[in-house]
N, C-alpha and C positions, 0 to 999 in steps of 0.2 A: 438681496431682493426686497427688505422688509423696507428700503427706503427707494425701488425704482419706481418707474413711472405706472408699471400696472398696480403696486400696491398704493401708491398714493391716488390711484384714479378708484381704486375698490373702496377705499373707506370715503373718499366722496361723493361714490355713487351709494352706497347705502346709507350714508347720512342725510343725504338728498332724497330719498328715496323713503326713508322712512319718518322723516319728517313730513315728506308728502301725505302716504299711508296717515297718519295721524290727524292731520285735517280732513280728510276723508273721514276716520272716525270720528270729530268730534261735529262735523255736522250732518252724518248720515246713520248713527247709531243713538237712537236717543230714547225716552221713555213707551215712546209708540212705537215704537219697532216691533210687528208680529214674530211672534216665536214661530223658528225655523225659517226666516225672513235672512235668508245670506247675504244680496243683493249687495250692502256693504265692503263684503269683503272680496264680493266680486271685482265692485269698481274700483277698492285698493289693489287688487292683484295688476288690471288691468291695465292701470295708473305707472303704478313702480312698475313693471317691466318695460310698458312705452317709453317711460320718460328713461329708465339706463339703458335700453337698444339705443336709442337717439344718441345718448352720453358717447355710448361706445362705438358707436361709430362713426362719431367727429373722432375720438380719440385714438381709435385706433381701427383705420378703414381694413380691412379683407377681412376682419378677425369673425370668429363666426360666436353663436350664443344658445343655447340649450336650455329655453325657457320650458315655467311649467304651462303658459297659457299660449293659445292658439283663436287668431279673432275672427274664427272662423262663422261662431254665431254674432258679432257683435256686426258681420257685413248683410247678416238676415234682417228682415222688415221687423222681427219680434226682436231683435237686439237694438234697435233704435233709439230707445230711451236709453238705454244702459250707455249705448255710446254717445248718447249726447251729454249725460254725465262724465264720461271718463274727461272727456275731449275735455269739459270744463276744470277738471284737477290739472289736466298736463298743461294745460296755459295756463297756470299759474308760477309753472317755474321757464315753460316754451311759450308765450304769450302765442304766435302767431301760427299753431298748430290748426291741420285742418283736420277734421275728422277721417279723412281716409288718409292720411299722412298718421297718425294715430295706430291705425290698424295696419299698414304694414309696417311700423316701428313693433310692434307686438309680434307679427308672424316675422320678424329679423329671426327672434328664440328660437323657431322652430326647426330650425338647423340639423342636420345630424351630427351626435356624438362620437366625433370621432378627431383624431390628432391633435390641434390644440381649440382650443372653444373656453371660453367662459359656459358657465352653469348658474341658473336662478331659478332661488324660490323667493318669490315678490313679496308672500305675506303665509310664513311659517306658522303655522297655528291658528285655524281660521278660528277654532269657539271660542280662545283665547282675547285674539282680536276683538271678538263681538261682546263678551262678557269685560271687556276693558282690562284684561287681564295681560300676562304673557305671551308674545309674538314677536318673529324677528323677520328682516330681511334677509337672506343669506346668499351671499356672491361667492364665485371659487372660479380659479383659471387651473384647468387641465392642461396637462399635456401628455400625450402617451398612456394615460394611463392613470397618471400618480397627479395629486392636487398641487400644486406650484405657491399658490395665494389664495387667501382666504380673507372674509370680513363678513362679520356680523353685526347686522344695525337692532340694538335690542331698545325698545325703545321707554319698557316701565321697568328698566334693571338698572341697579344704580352702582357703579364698582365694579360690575360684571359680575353681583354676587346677592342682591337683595333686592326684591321687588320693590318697587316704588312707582307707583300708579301717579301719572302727570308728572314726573318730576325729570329729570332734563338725558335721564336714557345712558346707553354706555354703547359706546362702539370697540368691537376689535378688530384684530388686524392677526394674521397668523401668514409668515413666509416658512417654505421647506426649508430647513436646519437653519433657521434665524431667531428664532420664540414668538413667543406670542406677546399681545400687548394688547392696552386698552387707553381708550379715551372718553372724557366727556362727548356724549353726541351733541352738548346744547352748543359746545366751543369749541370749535378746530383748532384753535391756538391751546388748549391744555396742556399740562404735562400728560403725556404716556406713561402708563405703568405696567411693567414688566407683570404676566400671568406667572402664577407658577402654582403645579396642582400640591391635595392635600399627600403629606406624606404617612400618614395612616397604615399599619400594617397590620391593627387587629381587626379582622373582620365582624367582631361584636359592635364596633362604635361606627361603621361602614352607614351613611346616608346615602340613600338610594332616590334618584332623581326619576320619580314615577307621573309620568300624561296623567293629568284630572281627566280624560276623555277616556273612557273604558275601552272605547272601541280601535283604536290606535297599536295594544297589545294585550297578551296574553296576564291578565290582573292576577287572576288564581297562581296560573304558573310564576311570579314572582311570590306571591308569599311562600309557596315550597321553596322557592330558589333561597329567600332571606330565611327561612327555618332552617334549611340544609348550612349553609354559610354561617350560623350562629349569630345572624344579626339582631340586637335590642336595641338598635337607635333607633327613634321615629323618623320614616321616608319622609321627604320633600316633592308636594305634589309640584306639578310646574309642566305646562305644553310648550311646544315649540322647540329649534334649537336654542332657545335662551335657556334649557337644560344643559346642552353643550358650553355655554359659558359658563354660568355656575361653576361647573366640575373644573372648568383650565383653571379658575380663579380660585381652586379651594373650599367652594362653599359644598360640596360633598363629592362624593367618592365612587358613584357606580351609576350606570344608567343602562339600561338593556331596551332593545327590541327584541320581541318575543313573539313566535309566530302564533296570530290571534288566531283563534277557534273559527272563524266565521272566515278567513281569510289564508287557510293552510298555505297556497302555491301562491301565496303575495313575496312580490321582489321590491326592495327599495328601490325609490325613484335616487337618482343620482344626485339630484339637489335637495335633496333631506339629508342626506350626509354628506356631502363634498368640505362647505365650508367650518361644518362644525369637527370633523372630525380629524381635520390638519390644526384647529383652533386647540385642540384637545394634547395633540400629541406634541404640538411647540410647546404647548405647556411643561410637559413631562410625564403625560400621563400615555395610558395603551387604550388604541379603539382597533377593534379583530371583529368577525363575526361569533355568531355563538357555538364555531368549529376552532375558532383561535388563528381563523384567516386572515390576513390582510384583506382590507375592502381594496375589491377592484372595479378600478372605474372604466376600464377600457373594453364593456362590452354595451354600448349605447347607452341607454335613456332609464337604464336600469342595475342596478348589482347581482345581475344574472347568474355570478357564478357566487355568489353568497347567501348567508342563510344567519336573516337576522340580524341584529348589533349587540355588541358589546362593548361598552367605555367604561375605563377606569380613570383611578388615580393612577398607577403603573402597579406599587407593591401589590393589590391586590390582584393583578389579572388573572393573575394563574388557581388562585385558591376558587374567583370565581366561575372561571371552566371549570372547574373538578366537580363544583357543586351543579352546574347546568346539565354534566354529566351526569350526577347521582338522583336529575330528577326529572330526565327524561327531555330535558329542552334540547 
């Protein structure tokens, strides 16, 4: 499956898609930008999922799509600006887009989760985004239940392992029992390179791949969790699933969702972990909740019957439940 047609349409909808995203930012985020001014990442979110609904359904008509945006305010008299921006990104790759042609390419996503469906998050890591920092695309095809394909459009990660802010981005690619792989996002034509995670078994030299956004997880409860675990490496800040890359690729070893203080009965949205966490496990690595459950996707638009995340390299997963145990996560 890593070479049929839904994996070769995933990695050219999120190369498409976050290349878009990125003209969006570089001419809507700029020195006047008022702080707490989202507006940007509005119009990226709303951008890349119109323009891959449209994608995906020339490519593949009945299929259905599990978006995170719904253009419900953008058909309001106060969404009128916002959608006569969007409209102008998506003719840039759909020249002949009309603006209500636009909005319902965006309410296609809002499908329900159920049997087989595609899953989008348009623009993973919105502070990221706006701080020109780390952000991804992230696309996943379900079926049943279990993620099938997966692609990650990382757009300032370079190798799927090193920030690199403007510089030409890494795309991957994850099929069930195929691996994982990465490309140049600047070139379709690249060599692929096979992901493979770290193989690390001492939990002292364990890099922990922590959100710079406090409010994301539980900050306190990870430094108990790396006390208990015996960890002295320095964490690796980084938002978005371009955390989830890093770790298939090697560049560190553990990455948790932890249920934040301010958000006890929060359930993950199903496309914050869809695509990264099949990217994860092609690799060789384990993603469980922080019970040591398999993420299941097959209760709608949420991981209803999960509690939290947890991604490894693989050797560590287990020494890392025992310590989520001993501190109460």
């Amino acid at each position: 499956m890593i070479d049929s047609p839904e994996a070769k349409f995933a990695v050219a909808a999120v190369r498409e898609a976050a290349q878009l995203v990125r003209r969006v930012q570089a001419e809507m985020v700029t020195d006047a930008l008022e702080k707490g001014d989202k507006s940007p990442v509005t119009v990226g979110d709303f951008t890349a999922q119109a323009v891959i609904a449209r994608r995906l359904q020339d490519n593949f008509p009945g299929v259905k799509l599990v978006g995170e945006e719904s253009a419900a305010d953008l058909r309001e008299e106060a969404g009128t600006e916002t959608l006569e921006q969007v409209t102008h990104f998506v003719r840039m790759v759909l020249p002949h887009a009309t603006a209500e042609e636009v909005c319902d390419w965006i309410d296609f996503g809002t499908a329900d989760a159920e049997g087989e469906y595609w899953t989008l998050d348009p623009i993973d890591g919105t502070k990221g985004f706006l701080r020109g920092d780390q952000y991804a695309v992230a696309f996943a095809l379900i079926k049943d239940g279990q993620v099938q394909v997966a692609a990650l459009g990382c757009p300032e990660l370079a190798d799927a392992t090193s920030p690199a802010k403007g510089g030409d981005g890494s795309v991957l690619l994850a099929a069930k029992g195929q691996g994982a792989r990465c490309q140049s996002m600047a070139d379709p034509s690249a060599e692929w390179k096979p992901l493979s995670t770290s193989d690390l078994s001492d939990p002292a030299g364990a890099r922990v791949l922590r959100s710079v956004e406090k409010g994301h997880t539980n900050m306190g409860q990870i430094d108990y969790f790396a006390e208990a675990l015996g960890i002295t490496a320095d964490p690796v800040g980084m938002d978005s699933q371009a955390k989830y890359a890093v770790l298939a690729a090697g560049g560190g070893e553990m990455l948790l969702r932890l249920m934040s203080p301010k958000m006890p009965d929060y359930q993950e949205r199903i496309w914050d972990q869809a695509a990264g966490s099949l990217v994860i496990t092609e690799a060789g690595g384990r993603v469980t909740d922080l019970d040591g459950r398999p993420l299941d996707f097959s209760h709608g638009r949420t991981l209803a019957q999960n509690r939290g995340v947890l991604a490894t390299n693989g050797p560590l997963h287990d020494a890392a439940l025992e310590a989520l145990k001993s501190v109460g996560a």
